[in-house]
PDB file of N, CA, C, O and CB in Angstrom:
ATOM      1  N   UNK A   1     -17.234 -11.517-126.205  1.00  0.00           N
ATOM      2  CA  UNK A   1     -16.209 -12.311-126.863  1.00  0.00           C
ATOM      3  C   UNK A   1     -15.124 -11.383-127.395  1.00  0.00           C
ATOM      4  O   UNK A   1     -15.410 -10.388-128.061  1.00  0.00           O
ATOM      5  CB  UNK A   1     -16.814 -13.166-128.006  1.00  0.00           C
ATOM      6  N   UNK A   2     -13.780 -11.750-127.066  1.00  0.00           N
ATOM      7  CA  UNK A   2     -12.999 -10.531-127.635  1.00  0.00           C
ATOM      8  C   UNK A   2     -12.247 -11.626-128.534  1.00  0.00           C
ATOM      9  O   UNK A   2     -11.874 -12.720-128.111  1.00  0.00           O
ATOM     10  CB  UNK A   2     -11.960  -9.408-126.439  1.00  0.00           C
ATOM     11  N   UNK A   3     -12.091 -11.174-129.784  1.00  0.00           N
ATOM     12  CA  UNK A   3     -11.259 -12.510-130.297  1.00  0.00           C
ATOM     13  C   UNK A   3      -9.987 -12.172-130.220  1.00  0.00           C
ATOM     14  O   UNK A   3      -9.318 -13.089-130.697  1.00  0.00           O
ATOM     15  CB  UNK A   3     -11.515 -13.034-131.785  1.00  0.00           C
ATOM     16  N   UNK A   4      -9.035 -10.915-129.688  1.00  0.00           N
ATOM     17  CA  UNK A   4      -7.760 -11.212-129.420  1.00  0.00           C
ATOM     18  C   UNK A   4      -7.477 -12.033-128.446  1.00  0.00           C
ATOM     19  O   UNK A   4      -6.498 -12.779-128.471  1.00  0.00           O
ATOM     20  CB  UNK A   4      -7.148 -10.258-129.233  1.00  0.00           C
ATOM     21  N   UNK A   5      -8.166 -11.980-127.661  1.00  0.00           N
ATOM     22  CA  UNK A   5      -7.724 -12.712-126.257  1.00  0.00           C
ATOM     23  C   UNK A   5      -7.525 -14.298-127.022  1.00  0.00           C
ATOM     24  O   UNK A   5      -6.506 -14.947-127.255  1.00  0.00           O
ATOM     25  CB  UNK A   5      -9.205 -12.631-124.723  1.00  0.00           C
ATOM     26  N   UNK A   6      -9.023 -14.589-127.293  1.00  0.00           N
ATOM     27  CA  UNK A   6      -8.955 -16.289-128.062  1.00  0.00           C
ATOM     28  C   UNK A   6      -8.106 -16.315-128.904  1.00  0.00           C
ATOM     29  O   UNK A   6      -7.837 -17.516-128.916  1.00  0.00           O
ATOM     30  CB  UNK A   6     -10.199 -16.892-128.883  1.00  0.00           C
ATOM     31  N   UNK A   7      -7.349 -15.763-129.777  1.00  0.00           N
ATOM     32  CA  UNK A   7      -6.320 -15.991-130.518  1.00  0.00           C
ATOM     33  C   UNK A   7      -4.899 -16.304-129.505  1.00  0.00           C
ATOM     34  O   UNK A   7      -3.994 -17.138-129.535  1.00  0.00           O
ATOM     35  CB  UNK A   7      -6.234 -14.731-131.487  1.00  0.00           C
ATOM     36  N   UNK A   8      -5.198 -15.349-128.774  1.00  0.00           N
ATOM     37  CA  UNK A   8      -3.838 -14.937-127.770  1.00  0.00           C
ATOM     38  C   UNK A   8      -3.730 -16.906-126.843  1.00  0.00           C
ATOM     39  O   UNK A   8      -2.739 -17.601-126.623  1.00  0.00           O
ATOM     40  CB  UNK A   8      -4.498 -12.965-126.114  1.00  0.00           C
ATOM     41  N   UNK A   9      -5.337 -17.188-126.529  1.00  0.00           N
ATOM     42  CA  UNK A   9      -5.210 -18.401-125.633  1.00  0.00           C
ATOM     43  C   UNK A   9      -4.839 -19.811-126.630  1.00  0.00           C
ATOM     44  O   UNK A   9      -4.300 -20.819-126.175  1.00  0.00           O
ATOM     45  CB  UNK A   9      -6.778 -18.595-124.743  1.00  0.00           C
ATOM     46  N   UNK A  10      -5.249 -19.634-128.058  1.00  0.00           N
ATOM     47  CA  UNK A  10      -4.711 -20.833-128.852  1.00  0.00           C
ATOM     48  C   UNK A  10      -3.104 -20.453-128.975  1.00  0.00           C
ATOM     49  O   UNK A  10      -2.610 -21.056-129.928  1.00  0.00           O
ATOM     50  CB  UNK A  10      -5.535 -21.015-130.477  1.00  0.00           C
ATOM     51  N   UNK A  11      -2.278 -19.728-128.365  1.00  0.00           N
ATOM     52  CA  UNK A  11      -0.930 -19.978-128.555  1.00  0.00           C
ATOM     53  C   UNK A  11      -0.466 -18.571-129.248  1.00  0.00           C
ATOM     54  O   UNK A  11       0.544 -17.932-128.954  1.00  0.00           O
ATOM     55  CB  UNK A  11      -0.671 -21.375-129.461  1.00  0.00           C
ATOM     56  N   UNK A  12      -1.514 -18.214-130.309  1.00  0.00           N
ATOM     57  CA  UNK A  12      -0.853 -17.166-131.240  1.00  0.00           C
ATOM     58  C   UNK A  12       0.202 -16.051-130.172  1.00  0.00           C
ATOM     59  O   UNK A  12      -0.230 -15.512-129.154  1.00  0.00           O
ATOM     60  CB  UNK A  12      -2.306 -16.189-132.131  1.00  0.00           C
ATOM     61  N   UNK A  13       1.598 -15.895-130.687  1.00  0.00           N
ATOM     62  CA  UNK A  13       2.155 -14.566-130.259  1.00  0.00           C
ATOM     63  C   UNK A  13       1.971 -13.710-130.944  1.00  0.00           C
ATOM     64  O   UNK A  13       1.293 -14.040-131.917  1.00  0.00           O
ATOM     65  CB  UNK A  13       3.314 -14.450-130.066  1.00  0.00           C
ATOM     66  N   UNK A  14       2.393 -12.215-130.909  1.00  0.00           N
ATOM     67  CA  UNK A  14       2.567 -11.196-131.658  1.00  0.00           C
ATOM     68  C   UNK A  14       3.728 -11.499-132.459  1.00  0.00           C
ATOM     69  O   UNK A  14       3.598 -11.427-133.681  1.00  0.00           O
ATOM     70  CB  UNK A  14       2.646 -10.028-130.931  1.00  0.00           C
ATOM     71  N   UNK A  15       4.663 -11.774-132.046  1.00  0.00           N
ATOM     72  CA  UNK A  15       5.483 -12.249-133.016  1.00  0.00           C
ATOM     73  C   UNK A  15       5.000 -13.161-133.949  1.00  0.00           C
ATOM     74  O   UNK A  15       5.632 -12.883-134.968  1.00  0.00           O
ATOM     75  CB  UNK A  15       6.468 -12.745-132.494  1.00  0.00           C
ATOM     76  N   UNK A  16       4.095 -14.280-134.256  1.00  0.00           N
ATOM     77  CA  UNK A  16       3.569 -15.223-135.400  1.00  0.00           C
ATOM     78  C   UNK A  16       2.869 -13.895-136.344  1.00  0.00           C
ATOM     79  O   UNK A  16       2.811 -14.195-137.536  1.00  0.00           O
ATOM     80  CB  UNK A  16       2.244 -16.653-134.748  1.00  0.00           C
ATOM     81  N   UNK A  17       2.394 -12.654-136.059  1.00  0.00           N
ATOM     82  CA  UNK A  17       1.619 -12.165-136.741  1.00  0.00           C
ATOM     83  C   UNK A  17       3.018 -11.220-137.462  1.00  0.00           C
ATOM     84  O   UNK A  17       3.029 -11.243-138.692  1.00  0.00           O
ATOM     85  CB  UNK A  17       0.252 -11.517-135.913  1.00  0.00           C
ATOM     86  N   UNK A  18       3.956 -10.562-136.904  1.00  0.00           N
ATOM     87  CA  UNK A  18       4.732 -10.063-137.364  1.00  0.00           C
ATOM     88  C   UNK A  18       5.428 -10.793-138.465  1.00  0.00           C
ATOM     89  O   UNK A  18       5.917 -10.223-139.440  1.00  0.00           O
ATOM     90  CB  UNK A  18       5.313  -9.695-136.498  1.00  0.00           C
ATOM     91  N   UNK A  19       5.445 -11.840-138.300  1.00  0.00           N
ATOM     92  CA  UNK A  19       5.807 -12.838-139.136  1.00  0.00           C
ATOM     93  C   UNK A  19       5.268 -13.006-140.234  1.00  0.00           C
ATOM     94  O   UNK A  19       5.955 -12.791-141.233  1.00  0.00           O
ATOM     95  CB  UNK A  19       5.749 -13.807-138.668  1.00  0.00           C
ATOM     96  N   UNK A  20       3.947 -13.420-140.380  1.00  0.00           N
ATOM     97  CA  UNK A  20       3.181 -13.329-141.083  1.00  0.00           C
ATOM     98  C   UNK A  20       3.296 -11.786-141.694  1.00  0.00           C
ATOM     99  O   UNK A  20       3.589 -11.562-142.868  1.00  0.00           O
ATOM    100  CB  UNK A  20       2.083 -13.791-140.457  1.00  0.00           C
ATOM    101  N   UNK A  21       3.070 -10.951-140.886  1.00  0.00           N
ATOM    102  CA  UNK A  21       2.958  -9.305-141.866  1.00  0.00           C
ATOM    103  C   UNK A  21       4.228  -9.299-143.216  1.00  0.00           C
ATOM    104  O   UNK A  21       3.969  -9.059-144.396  1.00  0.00           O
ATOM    105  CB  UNK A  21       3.498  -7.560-140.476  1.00  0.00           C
ATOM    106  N   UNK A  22       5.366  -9.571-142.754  1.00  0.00           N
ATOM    107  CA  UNK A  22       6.731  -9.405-143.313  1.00  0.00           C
ATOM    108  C   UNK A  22       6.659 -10.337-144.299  1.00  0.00           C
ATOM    109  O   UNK A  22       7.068 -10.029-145.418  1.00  0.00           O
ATOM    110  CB  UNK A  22       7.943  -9.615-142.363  1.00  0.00           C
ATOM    111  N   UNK A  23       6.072 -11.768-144.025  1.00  0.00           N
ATOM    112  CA  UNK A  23       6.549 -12.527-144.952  1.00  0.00           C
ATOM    113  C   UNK A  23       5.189 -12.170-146.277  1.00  0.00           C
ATOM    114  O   UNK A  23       5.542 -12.473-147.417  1.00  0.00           O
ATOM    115  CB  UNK A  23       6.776 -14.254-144.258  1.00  0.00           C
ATOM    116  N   UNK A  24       3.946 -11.656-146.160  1.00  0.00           N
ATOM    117  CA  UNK A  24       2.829 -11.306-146.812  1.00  0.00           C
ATOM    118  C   UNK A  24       3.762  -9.958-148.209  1.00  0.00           C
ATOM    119  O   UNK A  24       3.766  -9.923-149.439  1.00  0.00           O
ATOM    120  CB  UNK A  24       1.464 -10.572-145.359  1.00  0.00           C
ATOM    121  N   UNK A  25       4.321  -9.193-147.268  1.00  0.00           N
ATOM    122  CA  UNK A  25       5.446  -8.107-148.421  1.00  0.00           C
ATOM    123  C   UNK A  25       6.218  -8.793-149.120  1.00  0.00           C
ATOM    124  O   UNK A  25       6.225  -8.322-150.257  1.00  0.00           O
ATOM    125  CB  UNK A  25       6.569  -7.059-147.761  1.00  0.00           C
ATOM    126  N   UNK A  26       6.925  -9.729-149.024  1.00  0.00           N
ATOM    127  CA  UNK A  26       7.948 -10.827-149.462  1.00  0.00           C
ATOM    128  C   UNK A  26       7.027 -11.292-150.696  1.00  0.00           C
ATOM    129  O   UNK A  26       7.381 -10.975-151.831  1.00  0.00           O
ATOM    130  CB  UNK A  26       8.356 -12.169-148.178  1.00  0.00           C
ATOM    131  N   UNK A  27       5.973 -11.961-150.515  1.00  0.00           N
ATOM    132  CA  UNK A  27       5.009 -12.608-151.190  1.00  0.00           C
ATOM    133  C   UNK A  27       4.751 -12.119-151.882  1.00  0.00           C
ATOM    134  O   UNK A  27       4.791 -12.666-152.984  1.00  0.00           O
ATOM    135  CB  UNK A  27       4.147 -12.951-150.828  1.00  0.00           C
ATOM    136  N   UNK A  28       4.288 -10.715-151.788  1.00  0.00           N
ATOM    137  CA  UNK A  28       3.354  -9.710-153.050  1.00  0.00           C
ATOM    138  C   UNK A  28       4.435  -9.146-153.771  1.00  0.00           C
ATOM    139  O   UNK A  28       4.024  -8.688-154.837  1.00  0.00           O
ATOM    140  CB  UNK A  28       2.246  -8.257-152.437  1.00  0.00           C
ATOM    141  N   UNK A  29       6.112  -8.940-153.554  1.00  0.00           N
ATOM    142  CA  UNK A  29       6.330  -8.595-153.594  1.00  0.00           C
ATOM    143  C   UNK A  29       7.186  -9.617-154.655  1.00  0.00           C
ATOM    144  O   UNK A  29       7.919  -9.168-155.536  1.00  0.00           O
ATOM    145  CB  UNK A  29       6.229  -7.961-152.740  1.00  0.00           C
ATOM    146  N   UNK A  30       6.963 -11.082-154.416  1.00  0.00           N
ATOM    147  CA  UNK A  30       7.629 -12.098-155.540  1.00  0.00           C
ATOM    148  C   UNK A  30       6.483 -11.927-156.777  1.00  0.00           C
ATOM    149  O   UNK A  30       6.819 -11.706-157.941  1.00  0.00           O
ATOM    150  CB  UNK A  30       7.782 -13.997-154.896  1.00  0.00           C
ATOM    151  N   UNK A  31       4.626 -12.111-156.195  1.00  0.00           N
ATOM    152  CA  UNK A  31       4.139 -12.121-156.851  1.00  0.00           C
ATOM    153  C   UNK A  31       4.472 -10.880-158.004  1.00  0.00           C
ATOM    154  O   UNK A  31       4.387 -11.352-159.137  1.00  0.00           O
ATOM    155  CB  UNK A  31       3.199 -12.343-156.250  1.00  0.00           C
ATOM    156  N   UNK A  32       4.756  -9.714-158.005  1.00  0.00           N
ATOM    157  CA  UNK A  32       4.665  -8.644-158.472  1.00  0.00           C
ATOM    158  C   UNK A  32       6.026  -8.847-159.717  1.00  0.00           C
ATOM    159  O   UNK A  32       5.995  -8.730-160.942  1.00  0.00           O
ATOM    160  CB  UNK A  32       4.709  -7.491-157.226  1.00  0.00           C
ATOM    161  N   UNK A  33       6.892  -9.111-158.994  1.00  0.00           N
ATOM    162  CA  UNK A  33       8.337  -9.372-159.609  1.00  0.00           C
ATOM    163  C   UNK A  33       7.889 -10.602-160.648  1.00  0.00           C
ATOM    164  O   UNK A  33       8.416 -10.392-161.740  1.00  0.00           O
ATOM    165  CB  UNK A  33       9.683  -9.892-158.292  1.00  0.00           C
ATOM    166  N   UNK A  34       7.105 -11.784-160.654  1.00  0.00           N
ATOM    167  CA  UNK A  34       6.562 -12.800-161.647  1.00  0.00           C
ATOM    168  C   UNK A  34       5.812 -12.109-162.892  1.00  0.00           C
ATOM    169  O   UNK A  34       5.995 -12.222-164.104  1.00  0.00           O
ATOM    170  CB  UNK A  34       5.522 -13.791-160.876  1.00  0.00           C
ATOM    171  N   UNK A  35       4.799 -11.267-162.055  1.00  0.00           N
ATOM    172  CA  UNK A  35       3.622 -10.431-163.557  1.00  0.00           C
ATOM    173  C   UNK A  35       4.802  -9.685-164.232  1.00  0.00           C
ATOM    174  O   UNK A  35       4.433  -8.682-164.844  1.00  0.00           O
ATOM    175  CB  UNK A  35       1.991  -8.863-162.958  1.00  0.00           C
ATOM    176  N   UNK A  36       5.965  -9.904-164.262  1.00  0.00           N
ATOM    177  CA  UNK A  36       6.875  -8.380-164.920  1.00  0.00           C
ATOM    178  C   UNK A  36       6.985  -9.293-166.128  1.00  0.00           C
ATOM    179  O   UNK A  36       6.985  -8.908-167.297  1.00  0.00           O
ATOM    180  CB  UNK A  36       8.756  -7.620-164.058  1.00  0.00           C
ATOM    181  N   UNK A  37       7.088 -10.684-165.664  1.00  0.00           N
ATOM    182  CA  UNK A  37       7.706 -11.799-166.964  1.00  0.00           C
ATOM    183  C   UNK A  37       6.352 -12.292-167.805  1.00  0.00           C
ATOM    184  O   UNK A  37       6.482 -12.912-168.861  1.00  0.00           O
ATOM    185  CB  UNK A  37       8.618 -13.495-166.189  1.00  0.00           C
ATOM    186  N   UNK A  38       5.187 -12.005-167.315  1.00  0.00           N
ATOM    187  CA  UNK A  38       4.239 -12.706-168.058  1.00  0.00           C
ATOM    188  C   UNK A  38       3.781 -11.774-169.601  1.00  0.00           C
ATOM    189  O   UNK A  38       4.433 -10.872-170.127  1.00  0.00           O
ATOM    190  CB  UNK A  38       2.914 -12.954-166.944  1.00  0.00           C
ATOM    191  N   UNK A  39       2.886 -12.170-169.908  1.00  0.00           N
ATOM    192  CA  UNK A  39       2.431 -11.376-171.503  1.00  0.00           C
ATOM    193  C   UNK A  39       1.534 -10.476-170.838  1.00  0.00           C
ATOM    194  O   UNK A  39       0.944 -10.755-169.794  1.00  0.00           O
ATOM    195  CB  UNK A  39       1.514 -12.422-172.944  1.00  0.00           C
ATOM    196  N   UNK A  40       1.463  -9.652-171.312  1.00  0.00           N
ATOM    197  CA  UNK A  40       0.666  -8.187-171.309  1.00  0.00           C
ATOM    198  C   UNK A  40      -0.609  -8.504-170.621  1.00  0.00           C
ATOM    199  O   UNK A  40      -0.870  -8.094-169.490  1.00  0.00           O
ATOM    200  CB  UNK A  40       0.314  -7.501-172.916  1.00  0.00           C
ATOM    201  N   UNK A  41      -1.534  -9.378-171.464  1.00  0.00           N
ATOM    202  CA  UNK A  41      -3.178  -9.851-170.958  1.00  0.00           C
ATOM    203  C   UNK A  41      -2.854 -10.429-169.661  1.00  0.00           C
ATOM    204  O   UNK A  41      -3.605  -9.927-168.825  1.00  0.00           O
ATOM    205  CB  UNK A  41      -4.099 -11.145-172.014  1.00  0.00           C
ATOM    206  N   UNK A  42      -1.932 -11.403-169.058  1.00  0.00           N
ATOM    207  CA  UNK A  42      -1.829 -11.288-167.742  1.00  0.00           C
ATOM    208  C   UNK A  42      -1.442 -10.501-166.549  1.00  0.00           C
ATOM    209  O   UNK A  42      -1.681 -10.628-165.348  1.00  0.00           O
ATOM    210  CB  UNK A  42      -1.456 -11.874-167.660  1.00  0.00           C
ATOM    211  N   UNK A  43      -0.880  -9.786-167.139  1.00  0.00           N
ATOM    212  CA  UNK A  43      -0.500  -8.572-165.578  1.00  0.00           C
ATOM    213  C   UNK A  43      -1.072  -7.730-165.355  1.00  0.00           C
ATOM    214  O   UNK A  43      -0.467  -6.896-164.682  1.00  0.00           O
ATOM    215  CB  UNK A  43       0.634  -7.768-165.403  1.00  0.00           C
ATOM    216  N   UNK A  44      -2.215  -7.456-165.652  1.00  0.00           N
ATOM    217  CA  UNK A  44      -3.321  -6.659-164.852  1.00  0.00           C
ATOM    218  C   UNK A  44      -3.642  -7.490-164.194  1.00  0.00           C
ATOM    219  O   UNK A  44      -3.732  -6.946-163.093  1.00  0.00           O
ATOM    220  CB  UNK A  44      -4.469  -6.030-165.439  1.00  0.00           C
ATOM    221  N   UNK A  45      -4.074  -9.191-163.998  1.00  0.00           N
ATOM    222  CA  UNK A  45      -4.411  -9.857-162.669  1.00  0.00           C
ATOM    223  C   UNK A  45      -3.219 -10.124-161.894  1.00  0.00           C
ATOM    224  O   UNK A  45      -3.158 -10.217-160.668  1.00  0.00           O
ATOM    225  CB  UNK A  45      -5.152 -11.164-162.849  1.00  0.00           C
ATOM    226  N   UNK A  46      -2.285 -10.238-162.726  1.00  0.00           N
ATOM    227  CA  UNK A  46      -1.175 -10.742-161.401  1.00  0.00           C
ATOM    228  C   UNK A  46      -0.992  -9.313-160.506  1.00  0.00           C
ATOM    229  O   UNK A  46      -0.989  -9.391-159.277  1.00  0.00           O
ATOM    230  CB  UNK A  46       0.724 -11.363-162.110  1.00  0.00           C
ATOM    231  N   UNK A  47      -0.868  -8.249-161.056  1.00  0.00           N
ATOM    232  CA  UNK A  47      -0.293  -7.167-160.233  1.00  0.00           C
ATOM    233  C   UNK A  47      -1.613  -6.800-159.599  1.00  0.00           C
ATOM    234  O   UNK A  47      -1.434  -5.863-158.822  1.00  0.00           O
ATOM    235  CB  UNK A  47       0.525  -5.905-161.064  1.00  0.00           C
ATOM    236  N   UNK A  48      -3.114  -7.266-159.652  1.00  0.00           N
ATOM    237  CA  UNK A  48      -3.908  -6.971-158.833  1.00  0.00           C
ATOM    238  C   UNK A  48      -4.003  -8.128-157.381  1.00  0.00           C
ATOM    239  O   UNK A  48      -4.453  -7.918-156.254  1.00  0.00           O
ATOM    240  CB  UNK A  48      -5.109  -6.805-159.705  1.00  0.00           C
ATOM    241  N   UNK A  49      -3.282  -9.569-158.067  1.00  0.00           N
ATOM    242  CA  UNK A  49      -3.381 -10.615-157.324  1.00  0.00           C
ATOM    243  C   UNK A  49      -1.851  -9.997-156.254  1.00  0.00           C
ATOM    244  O   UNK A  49      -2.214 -10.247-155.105  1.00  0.00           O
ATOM    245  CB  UNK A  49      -3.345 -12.267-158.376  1.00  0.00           C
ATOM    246  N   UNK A  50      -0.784  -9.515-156.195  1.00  0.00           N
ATOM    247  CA  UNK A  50      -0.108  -9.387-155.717  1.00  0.00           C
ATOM    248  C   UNK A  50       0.203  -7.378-154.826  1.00  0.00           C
ATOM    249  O   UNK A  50       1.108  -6.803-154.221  1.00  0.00           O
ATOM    250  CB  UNK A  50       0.601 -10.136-156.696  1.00  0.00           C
ATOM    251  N   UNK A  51      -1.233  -7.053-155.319  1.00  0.00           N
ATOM    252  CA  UNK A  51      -1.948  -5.803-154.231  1.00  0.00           C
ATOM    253  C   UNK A  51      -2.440  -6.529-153.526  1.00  0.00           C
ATOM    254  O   UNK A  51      -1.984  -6.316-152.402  1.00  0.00           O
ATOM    255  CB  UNK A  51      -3.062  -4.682-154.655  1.00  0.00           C
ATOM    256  N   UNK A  52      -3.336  -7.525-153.509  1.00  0.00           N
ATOM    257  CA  UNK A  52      -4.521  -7.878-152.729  1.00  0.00           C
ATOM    258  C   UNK A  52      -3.493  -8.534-151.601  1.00  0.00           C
ATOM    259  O   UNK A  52      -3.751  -8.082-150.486  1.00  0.00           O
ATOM    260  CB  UNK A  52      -5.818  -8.969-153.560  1.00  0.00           C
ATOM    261  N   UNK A  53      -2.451  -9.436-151.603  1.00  0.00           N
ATOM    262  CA  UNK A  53      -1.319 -10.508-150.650  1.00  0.00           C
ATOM    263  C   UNK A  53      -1.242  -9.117-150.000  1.00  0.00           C
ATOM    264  O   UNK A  53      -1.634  -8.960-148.844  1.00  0.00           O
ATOM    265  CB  UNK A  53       0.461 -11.483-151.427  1.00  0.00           C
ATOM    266  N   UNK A  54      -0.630  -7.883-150.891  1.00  0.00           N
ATOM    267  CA  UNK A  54       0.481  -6.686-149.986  1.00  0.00           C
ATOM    268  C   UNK A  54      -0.687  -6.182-148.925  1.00  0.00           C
ATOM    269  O   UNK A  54      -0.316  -5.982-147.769  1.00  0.00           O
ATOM    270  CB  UNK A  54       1.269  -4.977-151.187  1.00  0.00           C
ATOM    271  N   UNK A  55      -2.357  -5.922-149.323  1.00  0.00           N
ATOM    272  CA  UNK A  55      -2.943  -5.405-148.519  1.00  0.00           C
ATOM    273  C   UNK A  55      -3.005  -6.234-146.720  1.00  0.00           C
ATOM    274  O   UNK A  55      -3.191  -5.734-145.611  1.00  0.00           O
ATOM    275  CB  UNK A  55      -4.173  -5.248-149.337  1.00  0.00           C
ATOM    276  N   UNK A  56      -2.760  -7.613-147.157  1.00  0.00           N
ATOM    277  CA  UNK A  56      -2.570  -8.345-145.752  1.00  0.00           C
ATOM    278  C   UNK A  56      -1.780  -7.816-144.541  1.00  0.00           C
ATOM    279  O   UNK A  56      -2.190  -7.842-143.381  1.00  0.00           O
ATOM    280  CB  UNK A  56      -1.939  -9.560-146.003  1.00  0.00           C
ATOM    281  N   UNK A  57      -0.217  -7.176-145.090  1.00  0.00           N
ATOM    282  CA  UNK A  57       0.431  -7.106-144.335  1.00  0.00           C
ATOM    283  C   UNK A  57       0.126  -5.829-142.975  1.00  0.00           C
ATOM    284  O   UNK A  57       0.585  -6.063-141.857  1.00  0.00           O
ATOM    285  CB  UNK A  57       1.471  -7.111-145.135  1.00  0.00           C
ATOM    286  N   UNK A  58      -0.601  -4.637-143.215  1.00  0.00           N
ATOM    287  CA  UNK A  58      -1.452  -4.004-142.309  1.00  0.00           C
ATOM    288  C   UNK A  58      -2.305  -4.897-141.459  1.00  0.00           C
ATOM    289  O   UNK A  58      -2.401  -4.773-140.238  1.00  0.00           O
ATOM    290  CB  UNK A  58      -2.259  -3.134-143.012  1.00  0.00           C
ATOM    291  N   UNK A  59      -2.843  -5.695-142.093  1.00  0.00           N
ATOM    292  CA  UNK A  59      -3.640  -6.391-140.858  1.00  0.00           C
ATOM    293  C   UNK A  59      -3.310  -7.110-140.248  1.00  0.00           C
ATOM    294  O   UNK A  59      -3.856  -7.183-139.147  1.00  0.00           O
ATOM    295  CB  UNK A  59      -4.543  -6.918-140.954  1.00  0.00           C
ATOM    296  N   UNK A  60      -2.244  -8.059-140.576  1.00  0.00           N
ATOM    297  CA  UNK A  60      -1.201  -9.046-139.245  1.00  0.00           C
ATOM    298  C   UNK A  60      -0.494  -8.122-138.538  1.00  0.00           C
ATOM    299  O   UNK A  60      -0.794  -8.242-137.350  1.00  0.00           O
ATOM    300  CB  UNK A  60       0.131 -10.225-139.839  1.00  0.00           C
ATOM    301  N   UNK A  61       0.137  -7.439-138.674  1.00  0.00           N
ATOM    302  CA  UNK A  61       0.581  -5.931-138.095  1.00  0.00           C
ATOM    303  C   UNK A  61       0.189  -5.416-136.954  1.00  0.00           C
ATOM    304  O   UNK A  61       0.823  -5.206-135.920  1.00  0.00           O
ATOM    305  CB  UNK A  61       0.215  -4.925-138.862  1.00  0.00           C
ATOM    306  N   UNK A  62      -1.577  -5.115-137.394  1.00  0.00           N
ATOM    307  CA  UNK A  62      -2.436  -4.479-136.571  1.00  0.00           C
ATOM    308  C   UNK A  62      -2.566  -5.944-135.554  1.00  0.00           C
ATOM    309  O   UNK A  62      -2.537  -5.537-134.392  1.00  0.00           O
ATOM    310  CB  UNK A  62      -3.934  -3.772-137.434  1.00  0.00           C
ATOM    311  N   UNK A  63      -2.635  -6.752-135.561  1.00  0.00           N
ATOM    312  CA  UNK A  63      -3.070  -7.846-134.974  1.00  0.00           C
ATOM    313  C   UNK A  63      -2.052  -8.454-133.995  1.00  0.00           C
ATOM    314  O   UNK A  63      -2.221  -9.227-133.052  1.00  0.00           O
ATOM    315  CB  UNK A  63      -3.452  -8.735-135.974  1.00  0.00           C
ATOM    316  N   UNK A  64      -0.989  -7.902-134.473  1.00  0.00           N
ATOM    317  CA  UNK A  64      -0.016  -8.504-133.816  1.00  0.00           C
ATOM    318  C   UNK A  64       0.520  -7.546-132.727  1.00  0.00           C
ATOM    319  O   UNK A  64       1.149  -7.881-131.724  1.00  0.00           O
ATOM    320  CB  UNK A  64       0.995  -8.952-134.762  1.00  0.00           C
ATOM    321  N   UNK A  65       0.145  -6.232-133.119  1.00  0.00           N
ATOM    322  CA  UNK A  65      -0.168  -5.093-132.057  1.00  0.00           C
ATOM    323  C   UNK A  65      -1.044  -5.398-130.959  1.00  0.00           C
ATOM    324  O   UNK A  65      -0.714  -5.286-129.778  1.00  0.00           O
ATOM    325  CB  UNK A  65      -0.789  -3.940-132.683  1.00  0.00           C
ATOM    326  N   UNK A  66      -2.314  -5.836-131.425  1.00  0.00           N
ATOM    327  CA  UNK A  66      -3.016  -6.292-130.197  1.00  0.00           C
ATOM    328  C   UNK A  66      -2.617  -7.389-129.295  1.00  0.00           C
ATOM    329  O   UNK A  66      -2.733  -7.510-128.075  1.00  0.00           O
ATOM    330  CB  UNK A  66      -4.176  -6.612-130.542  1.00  0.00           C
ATOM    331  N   UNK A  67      -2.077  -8.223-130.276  1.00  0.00           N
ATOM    332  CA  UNK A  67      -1.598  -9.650-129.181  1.00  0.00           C
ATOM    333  C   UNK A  67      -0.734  -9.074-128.797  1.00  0.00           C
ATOM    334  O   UNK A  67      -0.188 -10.044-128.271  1.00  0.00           O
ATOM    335  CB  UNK A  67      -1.105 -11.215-129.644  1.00  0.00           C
ATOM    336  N   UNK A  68       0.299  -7.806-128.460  1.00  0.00           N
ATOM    337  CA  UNK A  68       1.003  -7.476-127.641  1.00  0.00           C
ATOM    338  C   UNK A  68       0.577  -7.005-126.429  1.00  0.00           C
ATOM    339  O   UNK A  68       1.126  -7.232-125.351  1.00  0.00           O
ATOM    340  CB  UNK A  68       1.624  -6.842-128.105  1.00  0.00           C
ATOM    341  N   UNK A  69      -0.530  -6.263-126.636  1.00  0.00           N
ATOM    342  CA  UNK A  69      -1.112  -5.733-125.544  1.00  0.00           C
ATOM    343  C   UNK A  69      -1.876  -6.561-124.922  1.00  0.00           C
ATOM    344  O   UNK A  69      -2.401  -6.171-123.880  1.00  0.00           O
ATOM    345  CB  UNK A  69      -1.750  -4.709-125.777  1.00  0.00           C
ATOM    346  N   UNK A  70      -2.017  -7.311-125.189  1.00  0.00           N
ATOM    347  CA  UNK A  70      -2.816  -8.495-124.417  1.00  0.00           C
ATOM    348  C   UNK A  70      -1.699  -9.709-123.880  1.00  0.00           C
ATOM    349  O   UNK A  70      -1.824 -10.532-122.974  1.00  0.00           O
ATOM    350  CB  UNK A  70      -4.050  -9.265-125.605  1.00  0.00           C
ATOM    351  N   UNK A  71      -0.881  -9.530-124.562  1.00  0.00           N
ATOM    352  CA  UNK A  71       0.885  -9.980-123.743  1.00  0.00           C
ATOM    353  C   UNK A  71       1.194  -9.555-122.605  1.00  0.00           C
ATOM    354  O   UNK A  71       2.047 -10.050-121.870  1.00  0.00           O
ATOM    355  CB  UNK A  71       2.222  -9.442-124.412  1.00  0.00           C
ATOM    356  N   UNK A  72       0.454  -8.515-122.362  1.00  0.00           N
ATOM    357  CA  UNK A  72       1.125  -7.438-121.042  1.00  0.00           C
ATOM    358  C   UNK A  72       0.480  -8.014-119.649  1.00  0.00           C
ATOM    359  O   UNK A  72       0.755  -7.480-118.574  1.00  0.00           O
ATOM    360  CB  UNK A  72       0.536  -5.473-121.225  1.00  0.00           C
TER     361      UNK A  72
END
């Protein structure tokens, strides 16, 4: 079972994942910009909640690398 391929046959392009990667930085990157306004006791979770979104964007990335090569 390779699951790029099955991703690749439900439609997914590399481009949907690039998409996804970029818009995941955008995200962590609003989240991050929000914890600046909250009180003190909250922004140790928001700025951990808005690492955890940024860590996504490597892996749609990587993924969207493969659905290229499996584009070919």
């Amino acid at each position: 079972m390779n699951p790029i391929k099955f991703v690749s046959d439900l439609g997914f392009k590399s481009n949907h994942a690039y998409i996804g990667g970029f818009a995941s930085i955008v995200i962590a990157l609003f989240a991050w910009l929000v914890s600046r306004g909250k009180k003190s006791d909250d922004k140790a979770q928001s700025d951990r909640w808005g690492i955890f979104i940024g860590h996504w964007a490597p892996t749609f990335f990587a993924i969207g690398l493969a659905l290229k090569q499996e584009e070919k």
